[in-house]
BASETI-506279 format. One line per 5 residues: number of its first residue (from 1); their letters; for each residue y, x, z of C-alpha. Coordinates in steps of 0.5 Angstrom, whole numbers. Layout:
residues N
NUM> a> Y:X:Z | ...
end
This chain:
residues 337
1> xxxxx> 0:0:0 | 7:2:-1 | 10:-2:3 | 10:-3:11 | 11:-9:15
6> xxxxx> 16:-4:20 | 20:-1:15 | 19:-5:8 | 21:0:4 | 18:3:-2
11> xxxxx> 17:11:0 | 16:17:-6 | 15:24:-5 | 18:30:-10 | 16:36:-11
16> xxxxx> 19:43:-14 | 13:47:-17 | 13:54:-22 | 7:58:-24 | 11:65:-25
21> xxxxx> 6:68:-28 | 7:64:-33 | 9:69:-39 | 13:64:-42 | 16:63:-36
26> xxxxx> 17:70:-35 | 20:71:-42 | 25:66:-41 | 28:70:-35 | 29:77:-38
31> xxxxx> 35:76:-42 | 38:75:-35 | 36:81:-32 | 40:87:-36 | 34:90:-37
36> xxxxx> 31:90:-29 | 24:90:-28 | 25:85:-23 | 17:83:-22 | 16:90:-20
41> xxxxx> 19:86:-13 | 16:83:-8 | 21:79:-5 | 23:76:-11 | 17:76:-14
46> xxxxx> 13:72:-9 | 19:65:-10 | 15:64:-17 | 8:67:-16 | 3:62:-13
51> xxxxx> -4:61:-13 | -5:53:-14 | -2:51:-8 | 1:45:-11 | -6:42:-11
56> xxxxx> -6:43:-3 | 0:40:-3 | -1:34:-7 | -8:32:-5 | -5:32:3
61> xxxxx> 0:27:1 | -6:22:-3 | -10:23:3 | -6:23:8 | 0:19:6
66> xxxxx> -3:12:3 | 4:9:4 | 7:13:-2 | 8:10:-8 | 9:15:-14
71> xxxxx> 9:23:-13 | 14:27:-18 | 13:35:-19 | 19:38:-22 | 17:43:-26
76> xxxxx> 21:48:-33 | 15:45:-38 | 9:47:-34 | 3:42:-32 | 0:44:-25
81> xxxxx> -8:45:-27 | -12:40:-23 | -8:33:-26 | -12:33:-32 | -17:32:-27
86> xxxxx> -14:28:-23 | -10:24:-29 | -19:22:-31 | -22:21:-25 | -15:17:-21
91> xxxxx> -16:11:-18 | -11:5:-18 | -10:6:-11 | -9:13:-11 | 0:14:-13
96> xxxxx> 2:15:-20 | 4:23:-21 | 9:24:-26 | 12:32:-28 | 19:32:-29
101> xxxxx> 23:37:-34 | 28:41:-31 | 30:37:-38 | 31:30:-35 | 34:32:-29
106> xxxxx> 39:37:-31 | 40:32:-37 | 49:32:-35 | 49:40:-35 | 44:42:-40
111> xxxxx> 48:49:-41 | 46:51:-35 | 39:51:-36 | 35:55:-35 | 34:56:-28
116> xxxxx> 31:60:-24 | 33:58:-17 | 31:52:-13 | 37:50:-9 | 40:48:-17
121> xxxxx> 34:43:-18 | 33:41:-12 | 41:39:-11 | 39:35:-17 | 32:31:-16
126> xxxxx> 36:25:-14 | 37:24:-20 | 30:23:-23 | 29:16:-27 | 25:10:-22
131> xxxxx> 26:15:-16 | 26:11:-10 | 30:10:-6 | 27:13:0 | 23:19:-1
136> xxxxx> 21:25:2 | 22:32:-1 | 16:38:-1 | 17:45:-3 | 10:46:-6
141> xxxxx> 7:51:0 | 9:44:4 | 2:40:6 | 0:34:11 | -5:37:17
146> xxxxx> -7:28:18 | -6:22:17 | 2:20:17 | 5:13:17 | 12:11:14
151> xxxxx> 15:11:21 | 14:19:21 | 20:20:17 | 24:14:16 | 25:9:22
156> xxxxx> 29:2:20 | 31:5:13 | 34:12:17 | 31:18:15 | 27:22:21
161> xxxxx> 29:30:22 | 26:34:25 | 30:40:29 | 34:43:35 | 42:45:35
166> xxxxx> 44:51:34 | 50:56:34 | 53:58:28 | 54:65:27 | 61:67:28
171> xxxxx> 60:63:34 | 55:69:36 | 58:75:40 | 53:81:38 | 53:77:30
176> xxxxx> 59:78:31 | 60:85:33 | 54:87:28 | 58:85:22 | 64:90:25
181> xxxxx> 60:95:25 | 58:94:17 | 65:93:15 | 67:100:19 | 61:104:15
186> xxxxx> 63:100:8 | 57:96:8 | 55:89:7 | 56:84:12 | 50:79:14
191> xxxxx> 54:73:12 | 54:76:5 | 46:76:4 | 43:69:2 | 39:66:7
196> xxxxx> 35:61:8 | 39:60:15 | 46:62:12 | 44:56:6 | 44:51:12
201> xxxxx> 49:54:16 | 54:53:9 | 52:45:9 | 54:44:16 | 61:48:16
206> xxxxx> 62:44:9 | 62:38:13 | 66:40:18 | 60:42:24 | 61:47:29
211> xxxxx> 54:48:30 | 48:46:25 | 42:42:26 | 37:47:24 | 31:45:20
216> xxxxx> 23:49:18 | 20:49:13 | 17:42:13 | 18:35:9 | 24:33:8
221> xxxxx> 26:25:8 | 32:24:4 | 35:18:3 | 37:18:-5 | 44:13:-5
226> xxxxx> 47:18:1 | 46:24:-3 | 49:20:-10 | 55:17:-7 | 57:24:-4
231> xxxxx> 56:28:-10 | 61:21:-13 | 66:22:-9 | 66:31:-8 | 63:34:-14
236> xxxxx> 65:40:-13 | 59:40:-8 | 55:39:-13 | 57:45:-17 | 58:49:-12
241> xxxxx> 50:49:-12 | 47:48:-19 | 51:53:-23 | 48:58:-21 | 41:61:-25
246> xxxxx> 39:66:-18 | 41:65:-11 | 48:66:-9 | 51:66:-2 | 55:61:-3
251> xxxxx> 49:55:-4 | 47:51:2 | 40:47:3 | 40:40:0 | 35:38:6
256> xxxxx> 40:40:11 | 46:38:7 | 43:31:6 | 41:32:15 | 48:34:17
261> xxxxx> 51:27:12 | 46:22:15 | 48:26:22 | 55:24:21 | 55:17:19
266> xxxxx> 51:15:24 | 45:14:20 | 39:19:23 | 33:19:27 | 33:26:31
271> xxxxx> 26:29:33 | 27:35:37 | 20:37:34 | 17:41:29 | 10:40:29
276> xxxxx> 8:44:25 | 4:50:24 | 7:56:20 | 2:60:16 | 6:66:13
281> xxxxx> 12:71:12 | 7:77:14 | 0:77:12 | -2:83:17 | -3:79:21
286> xxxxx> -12:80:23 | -16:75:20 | -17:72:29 | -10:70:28 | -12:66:22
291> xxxxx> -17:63:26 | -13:62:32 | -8:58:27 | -13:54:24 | -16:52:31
296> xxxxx> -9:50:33 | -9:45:27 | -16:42:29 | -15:40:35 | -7:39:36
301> xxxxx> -6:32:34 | 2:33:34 | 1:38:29 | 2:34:23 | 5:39:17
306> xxxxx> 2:45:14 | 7:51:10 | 4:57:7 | 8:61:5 | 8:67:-1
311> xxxxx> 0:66:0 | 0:71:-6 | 1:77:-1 | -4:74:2 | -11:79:2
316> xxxxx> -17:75:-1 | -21:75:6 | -16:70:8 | -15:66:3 | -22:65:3
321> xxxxx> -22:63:10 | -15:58:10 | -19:55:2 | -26:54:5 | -22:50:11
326> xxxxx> -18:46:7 | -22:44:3 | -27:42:8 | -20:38:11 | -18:35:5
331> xxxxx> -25:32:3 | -25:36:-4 | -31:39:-7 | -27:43:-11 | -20:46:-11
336> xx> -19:49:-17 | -17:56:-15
end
């Protein structure tokens, strides 16, 4: 059902997918590059690579979130390989999967294509056709650990956030002395880098906050009209973020500008918890660490969301583990790996 007898809306889920090892893909960002072997970074390399992550993610969303009508996957003209599969063997309960092309949602502003950064195509996923009203926004390493209901992430229509208030940075003593210091040895301040906290920090002072609401890496419930008649009424917004093709300091996270809107109008649920389990950013940690995390998710009932994050610096050994694990938790005979 799409529908809930507490909530009586109709709840989509969006996600933002690249395989960057495409060589198509690859070859459409060289131009921009003057001649740099950006793919012999790791870093900058780990935002594009994947190893079929979407799957995981969409699988969760049918298992765990009957409730969602339609699943849409953005993507610059590249098909994930397990909806053929999926496109054969659906059934008519199951949520309709349909890929977007940078294309349609970037239909107004077709000269800034192509785009190699996820803040621009987030900034504008409103904009897909038949889009919901309310839906939920995942990035692809983003799953579901168990059954989820409507009421998880939209309570009377208002969007469920997840976060605690912290400082801003140049509200922080030793940030602020830190950045001093760089600037007396000529090097580059921390407020100069992007970050995926300085992009959330960006949203908050825009909206004239003196702190921010500080959001992980979980699924984000948007409202699709708060976003619309924002960017209507400052397009300037919406500019600032889609106009660059890599990630600049100026961007802000869309999720947190959309957090920060509902939170000033008055028209948010805030949840002081994560549940989460994070899976990521260093992959040195031993594979009992990795056993651990799994156990935690098995047997904490509050952890409802999994991210696994740069599984491409993962070693296989424990890949292997986290694959076999999710495909016993998932009910998949068959992940296509």
């Amino acid at each position: 059902m799409s529908k809930n007898l507490h909530n009586d809306i109709i709840i989509d889920a969006v996600i933002t997918w690249v395989d960057g090892s495409d060589l198509k893909h690859q070859e459409k960002m060289k131009p921009y590059f003057s001649g740099s072997n950006v793919w012999s970074n790791k870093q900058f390399k780990t935002r594009f690579d994947q190893v079929n992550e979407i799957e995981i993610a969409v699988k969760s969303i049918i298992k765990f979130a009957p409730y969602i009508k339609n699943i849409f996957i953005i993507t610059d003209n590249q098909t994930p390989s397990f909806l053929e599969i999926y496109n054969k063997e659906k059934l008519d309960s199951q949520p309709k999967i349909t890929i977007i092309d940078h294309k349609v949602i970037f239909s107004e502003f077709d000269s800034l294509l192509p785009v190699f950064n996820c803040r621009p195509i987030e900034t504008l996923a409103y904009k897909i056709p038949t889009l919901s009203e309310h839906f939920i926004y995942f990035n692809d390493d983003f799953s579901l650990l168990k059954k989820t209901t409507p009421s998880d992430f939209f309570i009377g229509g208002f969007p469920v956030l997840r976060g605690e208030w912290k400082s801003l940075d140049e509200n922080i003593f030793f940030k602020k002395v830190i950045n001093g210091v760089l600037r007396l040895l000529g090097k580059e301040t921390r407020d100069k880098k992007y970050g995926y906290k300085r992009g959330q920090q960006n949203a908050a002072r825009v909206l004239g906050f003196d702190k921010y609401f500080k959001l992980d890496h979980t699924p984000a419930p948007i409202r699709k009209s708060s976003l619309k008649k924002y960017f209507e009424a400052h397009p300037e917004m919406q500019d600032r973020n889609i106009r660059h093709r890599f990630r600049n300091p100026e961007q802000y996270v869309l999720q947190a500008m959309a957090n920060h809107l509902e939170i000033k109008n008055g028209t948010a649920v805030l949840k002081e918890d994560y549940q989460l389990i994070y899976i990521g950013g260093s992959h040195k940690k031993s594979l009992n660490w990795y056993n651990r995390m799994i156990l935690k998710a098995e047997n904490d009932d509050d952890k409802l969301f999994l991210c696994m994050q740069s599984l491409d610096l993962c070693p296989k050994n424990k890949l292997d583990l986290l694959f076999d694990w999710l495909q016993k938790r998932l009910n998949i005979d068959n992940l296509s790996f």
